[in-house]
KEMIGU-406358 format. One record per residue: residue number from 0; x, y, z of N, C-alpha, C, O in turn. Coordinates in nm, 3 decimals, m for minus. Layout:
(node NUM; (X; Y; Z); (X; Y; Z); (X; Y; Z); (X; Y; Z))
...
END
This chain:
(node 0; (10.403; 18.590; 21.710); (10.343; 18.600; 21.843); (10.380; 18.480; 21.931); (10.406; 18.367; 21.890))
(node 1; (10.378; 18.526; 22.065); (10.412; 18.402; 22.186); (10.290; 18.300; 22.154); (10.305; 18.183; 22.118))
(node 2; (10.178; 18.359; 22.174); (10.073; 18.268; 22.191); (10.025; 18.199; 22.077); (10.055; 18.234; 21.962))
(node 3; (9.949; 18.100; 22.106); (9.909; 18.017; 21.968); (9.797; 18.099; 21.947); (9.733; 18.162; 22.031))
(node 4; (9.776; 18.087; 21.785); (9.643; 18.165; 21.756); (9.588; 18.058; 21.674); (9.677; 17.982; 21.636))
(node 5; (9.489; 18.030; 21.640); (9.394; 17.900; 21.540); (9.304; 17.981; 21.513); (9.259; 18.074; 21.578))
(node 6; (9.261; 17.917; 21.349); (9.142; 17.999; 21.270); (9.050; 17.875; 21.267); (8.931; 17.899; 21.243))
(node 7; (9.087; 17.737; 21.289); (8.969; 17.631; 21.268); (8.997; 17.561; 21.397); (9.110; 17.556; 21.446))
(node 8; (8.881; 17.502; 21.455); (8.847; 17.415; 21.575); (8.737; 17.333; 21.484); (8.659; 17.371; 21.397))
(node 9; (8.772; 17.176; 21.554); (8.656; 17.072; 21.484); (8.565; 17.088; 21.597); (8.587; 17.136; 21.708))
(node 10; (8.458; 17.038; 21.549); (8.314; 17.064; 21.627); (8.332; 16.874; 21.732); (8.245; 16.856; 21.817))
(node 11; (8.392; 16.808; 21.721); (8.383; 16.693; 21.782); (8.530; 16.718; 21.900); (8.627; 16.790; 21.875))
(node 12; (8.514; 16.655; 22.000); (8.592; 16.625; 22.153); (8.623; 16.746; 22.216); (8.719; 16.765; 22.291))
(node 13; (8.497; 16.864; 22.169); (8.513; 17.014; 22.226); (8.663; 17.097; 22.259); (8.727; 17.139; 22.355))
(node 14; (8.671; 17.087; 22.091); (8.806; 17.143; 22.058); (8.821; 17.295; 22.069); (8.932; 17.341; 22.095))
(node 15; (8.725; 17.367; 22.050); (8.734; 17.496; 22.051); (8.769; 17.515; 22.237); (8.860; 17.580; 22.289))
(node 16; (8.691; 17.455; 22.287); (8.669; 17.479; 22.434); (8.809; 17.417; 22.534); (8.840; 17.441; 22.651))
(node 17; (8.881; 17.317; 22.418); (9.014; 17.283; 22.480); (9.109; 17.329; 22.397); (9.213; 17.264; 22.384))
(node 18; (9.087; 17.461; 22.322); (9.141; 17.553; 22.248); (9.268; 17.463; 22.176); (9.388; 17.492; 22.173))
(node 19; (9.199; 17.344; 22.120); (9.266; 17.282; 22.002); (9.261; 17.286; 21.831); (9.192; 17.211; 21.763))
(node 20; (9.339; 17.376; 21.786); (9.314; 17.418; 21.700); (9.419; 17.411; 21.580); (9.541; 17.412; 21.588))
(node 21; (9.358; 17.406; 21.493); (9.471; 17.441; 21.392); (9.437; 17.598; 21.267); (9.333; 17.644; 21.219))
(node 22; (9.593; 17.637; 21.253); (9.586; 17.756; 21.172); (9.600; 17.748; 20.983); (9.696; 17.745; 20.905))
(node 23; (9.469; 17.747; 20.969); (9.431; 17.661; 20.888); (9.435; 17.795; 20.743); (9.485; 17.772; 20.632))
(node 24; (9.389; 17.888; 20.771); (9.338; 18.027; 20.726); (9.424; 18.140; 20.688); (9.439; 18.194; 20.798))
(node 25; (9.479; 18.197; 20.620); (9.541; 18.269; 20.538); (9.522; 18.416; 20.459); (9.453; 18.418; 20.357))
(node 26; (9.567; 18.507; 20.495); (9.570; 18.590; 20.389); (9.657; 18.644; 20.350); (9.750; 18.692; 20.415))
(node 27; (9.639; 18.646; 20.220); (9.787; 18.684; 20.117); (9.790; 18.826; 20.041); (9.693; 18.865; 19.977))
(node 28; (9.914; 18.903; 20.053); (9.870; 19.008; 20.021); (10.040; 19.012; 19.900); (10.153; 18.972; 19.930))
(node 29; (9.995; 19.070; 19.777); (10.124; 19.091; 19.693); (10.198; 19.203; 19.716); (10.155; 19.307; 19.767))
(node 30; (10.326; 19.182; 19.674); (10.464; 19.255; 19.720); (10.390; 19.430; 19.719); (10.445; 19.514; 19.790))
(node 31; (10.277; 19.466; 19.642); (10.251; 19.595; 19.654); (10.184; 19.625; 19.715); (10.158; 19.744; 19.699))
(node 32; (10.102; 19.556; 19.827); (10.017; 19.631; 19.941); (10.068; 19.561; 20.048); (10.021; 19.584; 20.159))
(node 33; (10.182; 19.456; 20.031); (10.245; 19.408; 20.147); (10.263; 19.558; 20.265); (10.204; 19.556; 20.373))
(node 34; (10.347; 19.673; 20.225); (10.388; 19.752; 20.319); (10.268; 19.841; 20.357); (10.291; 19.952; 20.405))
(node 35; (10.112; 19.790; 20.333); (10.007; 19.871; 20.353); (9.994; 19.781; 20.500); (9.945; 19.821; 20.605))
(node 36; (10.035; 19.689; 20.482); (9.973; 19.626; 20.592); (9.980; 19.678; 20.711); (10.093; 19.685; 20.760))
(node 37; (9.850; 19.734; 20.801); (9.896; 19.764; 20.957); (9.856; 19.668; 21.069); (9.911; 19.632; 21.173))
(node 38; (9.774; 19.649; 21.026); (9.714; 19.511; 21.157); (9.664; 19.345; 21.123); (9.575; 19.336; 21.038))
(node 39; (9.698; 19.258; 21.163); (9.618; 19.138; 21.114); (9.555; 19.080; 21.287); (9.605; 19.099; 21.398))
(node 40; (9.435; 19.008; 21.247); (9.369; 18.922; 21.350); (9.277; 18.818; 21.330); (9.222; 18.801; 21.222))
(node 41; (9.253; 18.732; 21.448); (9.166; 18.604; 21.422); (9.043; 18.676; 21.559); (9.072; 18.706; 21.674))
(node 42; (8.930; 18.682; 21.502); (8.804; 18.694; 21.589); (8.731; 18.540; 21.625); (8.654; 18.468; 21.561))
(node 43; (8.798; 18.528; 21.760); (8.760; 18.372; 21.805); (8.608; 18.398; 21.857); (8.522; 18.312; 21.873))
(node 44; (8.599; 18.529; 21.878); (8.462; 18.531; 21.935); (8.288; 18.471; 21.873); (8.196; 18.441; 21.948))
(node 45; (8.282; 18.468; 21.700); (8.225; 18.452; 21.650); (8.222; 18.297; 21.626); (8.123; 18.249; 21.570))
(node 46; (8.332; 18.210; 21.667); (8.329; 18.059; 21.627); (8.239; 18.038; 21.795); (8.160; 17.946; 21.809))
(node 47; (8.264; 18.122; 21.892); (8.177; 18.054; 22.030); (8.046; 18.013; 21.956); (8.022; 17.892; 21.964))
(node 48; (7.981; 18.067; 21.904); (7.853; 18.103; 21.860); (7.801; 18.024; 21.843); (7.857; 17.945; 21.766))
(node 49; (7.648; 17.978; 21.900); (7.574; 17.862; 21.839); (7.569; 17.857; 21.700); (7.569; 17.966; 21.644))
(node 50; (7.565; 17.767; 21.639); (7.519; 17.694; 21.471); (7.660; 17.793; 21.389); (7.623; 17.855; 21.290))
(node 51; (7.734; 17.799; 21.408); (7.860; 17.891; 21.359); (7.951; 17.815; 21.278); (7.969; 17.697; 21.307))
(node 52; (8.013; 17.867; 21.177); (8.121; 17.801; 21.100); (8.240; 17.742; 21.230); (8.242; 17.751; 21.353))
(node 53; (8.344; 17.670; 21.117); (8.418; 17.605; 21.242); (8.566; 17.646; 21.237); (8.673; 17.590; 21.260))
(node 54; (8.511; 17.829; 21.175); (8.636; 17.836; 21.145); (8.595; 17.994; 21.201); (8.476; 18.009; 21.229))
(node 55; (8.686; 18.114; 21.221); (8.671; 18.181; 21.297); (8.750; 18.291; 21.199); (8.852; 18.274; 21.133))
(node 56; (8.692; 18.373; 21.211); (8.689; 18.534; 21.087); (8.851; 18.572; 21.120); (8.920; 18.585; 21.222))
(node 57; (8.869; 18.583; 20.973); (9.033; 18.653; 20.977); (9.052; 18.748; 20.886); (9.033; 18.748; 20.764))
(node 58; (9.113; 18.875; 20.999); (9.075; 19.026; 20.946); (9.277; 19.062; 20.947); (9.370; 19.003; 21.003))
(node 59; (9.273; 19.194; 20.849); (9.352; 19.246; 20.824); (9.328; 19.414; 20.778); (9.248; 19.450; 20.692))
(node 60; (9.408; 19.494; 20.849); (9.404; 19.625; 20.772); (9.477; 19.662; 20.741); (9.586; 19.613; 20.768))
(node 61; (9.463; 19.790; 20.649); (9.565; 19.786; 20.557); (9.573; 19.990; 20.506); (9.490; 20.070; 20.461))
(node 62; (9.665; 19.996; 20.532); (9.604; 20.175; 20.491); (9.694; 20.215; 20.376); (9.814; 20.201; 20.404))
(node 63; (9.669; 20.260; 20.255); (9.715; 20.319; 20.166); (9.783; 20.451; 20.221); (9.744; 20.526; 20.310))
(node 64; (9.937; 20.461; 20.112); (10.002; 20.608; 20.198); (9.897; 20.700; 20.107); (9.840; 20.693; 19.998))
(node 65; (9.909; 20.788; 20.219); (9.797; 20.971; 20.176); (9.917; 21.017; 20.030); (10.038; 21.002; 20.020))
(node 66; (9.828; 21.065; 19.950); (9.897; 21.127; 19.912); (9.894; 21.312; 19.945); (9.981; 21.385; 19.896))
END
């Protein structure tokens, strides 16, 4: 992607809010559901959040072929 994406912001010099971040967060998938993969994302919306982790939910889907 063009844009930067970050899964952690520190809670000190209002890093989230000067969208300083680092991509800290990972998911790993093995060579056999690698080609399941259809979507990955970071939900920044849940780090806004008062009293919130400082790290921000990272989703992936994944669809098995039909048989």
């Amino acid at each position: 992607p063009k844009e930067r994406i970050y899964t952690f912001w520190k809670y000190w010099r209002n890093s989230f809010e000067r969208d300083a971040g680092l991509r800290i967060d990972h998911l790993l998938l093995s060579p056999t559901l690698a080609p399941w993969l259809r979507a990955a994302s970071v939900r920044r919306g849940p780090r806004g959040w008062e009293h919130t982790s400082d790290h921000a939910p990272v989703m992936i889907e994944i669809e098995p072929p039909s048989d």
